[in-house]
N, C-alpha and C positions, 0 to 999 in steps of 0.2 A: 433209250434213256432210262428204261427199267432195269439193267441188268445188275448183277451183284457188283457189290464195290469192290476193287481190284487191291488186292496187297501190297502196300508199298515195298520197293525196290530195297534190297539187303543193299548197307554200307558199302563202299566201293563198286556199285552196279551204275547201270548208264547215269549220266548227267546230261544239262541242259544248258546251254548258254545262249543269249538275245534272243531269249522267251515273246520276245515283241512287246517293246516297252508299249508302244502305240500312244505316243506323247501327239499332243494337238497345240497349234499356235493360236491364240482368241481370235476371231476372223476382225477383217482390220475396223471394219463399218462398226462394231460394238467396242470398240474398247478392249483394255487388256481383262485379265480374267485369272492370272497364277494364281494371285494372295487369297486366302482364306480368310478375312477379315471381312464385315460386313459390306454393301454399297447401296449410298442412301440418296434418294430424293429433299432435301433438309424443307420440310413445310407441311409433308405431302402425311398420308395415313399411313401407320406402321404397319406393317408386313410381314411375316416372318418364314424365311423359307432357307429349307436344311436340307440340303444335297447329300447322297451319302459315302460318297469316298474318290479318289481318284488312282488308285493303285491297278485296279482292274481295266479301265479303262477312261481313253483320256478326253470323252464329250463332258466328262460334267464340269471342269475347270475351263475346260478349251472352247465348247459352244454352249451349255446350257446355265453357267454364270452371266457370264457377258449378256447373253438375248436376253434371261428374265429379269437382268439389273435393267438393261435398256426398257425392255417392255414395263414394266412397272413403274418407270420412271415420265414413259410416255402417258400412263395411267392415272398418274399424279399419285402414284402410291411410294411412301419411304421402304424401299424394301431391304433389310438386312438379312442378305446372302448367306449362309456360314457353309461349311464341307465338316461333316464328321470324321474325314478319313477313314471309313469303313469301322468304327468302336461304336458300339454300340454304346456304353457309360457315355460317350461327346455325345452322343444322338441325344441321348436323354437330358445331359446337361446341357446341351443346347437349346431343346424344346422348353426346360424348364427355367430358364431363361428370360426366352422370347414371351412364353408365358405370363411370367411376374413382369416383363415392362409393360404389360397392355397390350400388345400387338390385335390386331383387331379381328387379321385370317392368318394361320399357318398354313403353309404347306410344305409337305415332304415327300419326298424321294427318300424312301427308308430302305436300310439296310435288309431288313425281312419284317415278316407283315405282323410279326410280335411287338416288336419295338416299336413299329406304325402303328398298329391298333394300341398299344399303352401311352403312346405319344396323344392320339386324340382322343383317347376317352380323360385324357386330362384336360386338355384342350374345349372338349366339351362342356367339361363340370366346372369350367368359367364362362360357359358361355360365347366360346371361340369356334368359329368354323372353319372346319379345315378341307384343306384339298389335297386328295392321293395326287401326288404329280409323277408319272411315268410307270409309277410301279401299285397296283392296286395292292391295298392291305386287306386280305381273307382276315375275314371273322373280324374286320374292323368296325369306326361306326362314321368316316368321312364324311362329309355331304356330296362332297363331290370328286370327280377322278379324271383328268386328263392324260391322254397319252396317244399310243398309235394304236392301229390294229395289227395288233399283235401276232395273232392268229393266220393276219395276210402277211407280215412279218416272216411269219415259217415257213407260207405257201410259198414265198419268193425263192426263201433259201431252195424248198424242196423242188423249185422250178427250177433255177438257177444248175440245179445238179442233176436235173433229170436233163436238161438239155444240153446238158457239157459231154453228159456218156451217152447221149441215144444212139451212139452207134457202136457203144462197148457192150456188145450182151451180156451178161450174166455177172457185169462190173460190180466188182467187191466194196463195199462201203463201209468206212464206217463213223460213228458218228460221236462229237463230243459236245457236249449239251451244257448247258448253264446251270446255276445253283438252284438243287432242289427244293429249296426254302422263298425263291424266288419267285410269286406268280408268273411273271412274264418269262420266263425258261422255258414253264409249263405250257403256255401258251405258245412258244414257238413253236415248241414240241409237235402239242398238235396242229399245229399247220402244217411242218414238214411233214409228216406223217400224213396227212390228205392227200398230199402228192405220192409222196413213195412206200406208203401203204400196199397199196393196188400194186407196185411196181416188182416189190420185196417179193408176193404173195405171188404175181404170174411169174415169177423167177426172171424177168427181164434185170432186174437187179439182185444182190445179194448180200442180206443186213449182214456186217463181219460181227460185230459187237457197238453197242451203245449205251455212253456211260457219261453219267452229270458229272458236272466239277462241281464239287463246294467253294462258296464262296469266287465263281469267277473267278478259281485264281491260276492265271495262266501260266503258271510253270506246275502247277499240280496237272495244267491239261498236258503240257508237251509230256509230261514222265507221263500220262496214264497213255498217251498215245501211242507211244512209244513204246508201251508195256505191248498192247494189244498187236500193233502192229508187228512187235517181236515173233508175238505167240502165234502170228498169222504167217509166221514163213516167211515174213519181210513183202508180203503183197497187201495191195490197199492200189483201188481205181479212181475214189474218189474221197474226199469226206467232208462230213456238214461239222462245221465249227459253227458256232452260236453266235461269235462276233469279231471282229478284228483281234482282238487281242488274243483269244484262243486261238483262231487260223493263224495268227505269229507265232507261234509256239508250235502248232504243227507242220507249219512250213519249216521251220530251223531243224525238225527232226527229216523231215523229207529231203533237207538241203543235203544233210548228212548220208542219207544214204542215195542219194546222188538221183532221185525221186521229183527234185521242186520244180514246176514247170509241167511235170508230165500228169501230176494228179489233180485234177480241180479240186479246189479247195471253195468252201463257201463264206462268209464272213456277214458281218453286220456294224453299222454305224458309221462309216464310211470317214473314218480317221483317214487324216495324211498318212499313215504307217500302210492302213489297210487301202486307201487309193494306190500307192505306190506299189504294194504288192501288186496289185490289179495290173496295174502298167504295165508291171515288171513279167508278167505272165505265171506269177507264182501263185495267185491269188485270182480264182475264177470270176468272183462278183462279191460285191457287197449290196446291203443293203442302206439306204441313202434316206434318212428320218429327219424332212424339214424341223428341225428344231426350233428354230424361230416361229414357225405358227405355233409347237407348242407352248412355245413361252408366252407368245401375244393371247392365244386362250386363255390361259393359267392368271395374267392379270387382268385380262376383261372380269372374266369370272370371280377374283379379287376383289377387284373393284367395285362390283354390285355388291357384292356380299358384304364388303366394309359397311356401307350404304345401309346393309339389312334389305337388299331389294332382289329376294328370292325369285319372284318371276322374271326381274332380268336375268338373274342368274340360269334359272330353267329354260331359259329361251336361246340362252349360251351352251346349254349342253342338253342337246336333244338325241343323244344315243344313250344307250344301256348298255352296263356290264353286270354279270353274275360273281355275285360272291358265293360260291356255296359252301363255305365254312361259315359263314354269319346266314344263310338263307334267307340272301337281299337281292335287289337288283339297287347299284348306285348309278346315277345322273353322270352320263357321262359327256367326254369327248372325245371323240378317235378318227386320228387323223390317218393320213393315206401314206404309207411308207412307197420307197419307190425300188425297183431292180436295179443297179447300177452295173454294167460291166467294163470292158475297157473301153467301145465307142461312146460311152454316155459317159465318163471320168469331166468331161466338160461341162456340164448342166452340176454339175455339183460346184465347179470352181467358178463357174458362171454367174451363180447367183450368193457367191464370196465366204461360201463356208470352210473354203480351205485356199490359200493364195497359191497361185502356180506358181511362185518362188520355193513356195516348201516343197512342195512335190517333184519338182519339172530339174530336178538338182544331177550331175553324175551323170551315170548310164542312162538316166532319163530324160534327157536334155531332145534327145532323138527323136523320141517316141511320142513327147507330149507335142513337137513339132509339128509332124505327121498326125498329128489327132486335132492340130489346129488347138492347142488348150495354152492360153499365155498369159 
């Protein structure tokens, strides 16, 4: 994930097409979840919470609107929803918004930990307490931070791929990582890196090149893939993609070269896009992040805080995270992400984060038969 950034492709050099949209349907128990408009409790305490895009990928419209409308609604808190669409100016004009009406707790899911940390040191100097949700803001000044571990987040991926080639020796990898600016990139980083460290080093595997996308954006990952994997003689055993929407984009290149199926691919957040791949054998595993506990956190912890009642709130977030750009430790919550591969595709549609009507479609009609998933 350290290496030099690769030069973009001269005009008329490869292209990419179905980069892997990785669209998501609102799971049916929450409600719908497209509109970008806010979703409100009409009684309850103001709330303010700002997601930050849906281009990259498709959980924050698809599952983490809908749960945290419901959740905060279960809370008795008004909570007005918005999506930045990945601009930073919306971020801002959004925060500063929610701001002037009073809202009582912000939280965000920011775009990078700048705009987060400027978000709540305004937040602060009215008196507002906020909460990192999913993405900690370095050098910020939050009270508090919900999300997953992260760290076990990479370990899965770097499991996930160590045990797909344990019997490829000396299997070529490589690996395309999430945005630099984004703590939790870094954080997966090192998890997978815990695993395939050791593995890289006793030459059981062999790092080809590893290289972050800016901005998640997954048609910069299928062209850098595609780049490397050029320069590599058209060989590649395996590779770690950081999430659905980048493993879509390197599968569409491995489609091409007549590859998909034969490489395990890693993924994360367990989209219908990226289940379907799993099915479909094109996609080794995902990783599967009960969202709905984090949303039910995100407004317990709300909720006391609206309240002003810190020791509920510190009794709700009894883990720790390191900021070491701000040289803090923030009050956290982190919850337990899970491996998902194609026998466990069930345990995700089981407990309704994606219906086996969107997945179980086509050429998969079979498969999700035989896996008993309906």
């Amino acid at each position: 994930m350290r290496s030099k950034t690769l030069a973009l492709l001269a005009a008329g050099a490869l292209t990419l097409t179905a980069c892997g949209a990785n669209q998501a349907t609102p799971p049916a128990s929450t409600g719908g979840g497209g509109a970008t408009t806010g979703s409100s409790a009409a009684g309850g305490v103001k709330v303010g919470v700002i997601l930050p895009e849906t281009a990259t990928s498709a959980r924050w419209e698809g599952f983490d609107k809908p749960m945290i409308t419901a959740a905060m609604q279960a809370a008795g808190l008004d909570a007005d929803v918005q999506n930045a669409q990945g601009d930073v100016q919306k971020f801002t004009t959004l925060a500063d918004g929610m701001i002037s009406q009073g809202v009582k707790v912000l939280v965000i899911a920011s775009i990078n930990s700048e705009v987060g940390s400027a978000v709540a040191a305004k937040a602060k100097a009215r008196g507002i307490p906020t909460i990192d949700y999913d993405r900690l803001n370095l050098g910020g000044s939050s009270d508090y931070y919900v999300s997953f571990d992260n760290v076990k987040v990479g370990e899965l991926q770097g499991k996930g791929l160590a045990d797909a080639l344990k019997d490829k020796a000396g299997g070529q990898v490589i690996e395309i990582e999430g945005a630099p600016t984004d703590n939790n990139a870094t954080l997966f980083y090192n998890g997978q890196q815990n695993v395939l460290k050791p593995l890289y080093e006793a030459g059981t595997l062999k790092l080809v090149q590893s290289q972050p996308i800016d901005g998640w954006d997954n048609q910069k990952g299928g062209v850098t893939f595609e780049q490397i994997l050029t320069a590599n003689g058209g060989k590649v055993d395996g590779v770690v993609a950081a999430n659905d929407g980048l493993a879509g984009a390197v599968i569409t290149v491995l489609r091409k070269n007549g590859l998909n199926g034969k490489v395990p691919v890693t993924g994360q957040d367990a989209t219908p896009d990226g289940l379907m791949a799993v099915l479909r054998g094109d996609q080794y595993m995902t990783v599967f992040k009960p969202i709905k506990q984090e949303a039910e956190a995100t407004a317990k912890l709300a909720a006391a805080l609206a309240k002003g009642d810190t020791a509920a709130a510190d009794a709700i977030a009894k883990d720790s995270s390191d900021d070491p750009k701000g040289n803090r430790k923030v009050k956290s919550v982190l919850l337990t992400p899970q491996l998902t591969t194609k026998d466990s595709v069930k345990t995700v549609v089981g407990q309704g984060y994606v219906k086996a009507t969107d997945i179980c479609t086509g050429d998969l009609a079979a498969a999700c038969s035989q896996l008993g998933i309906s």
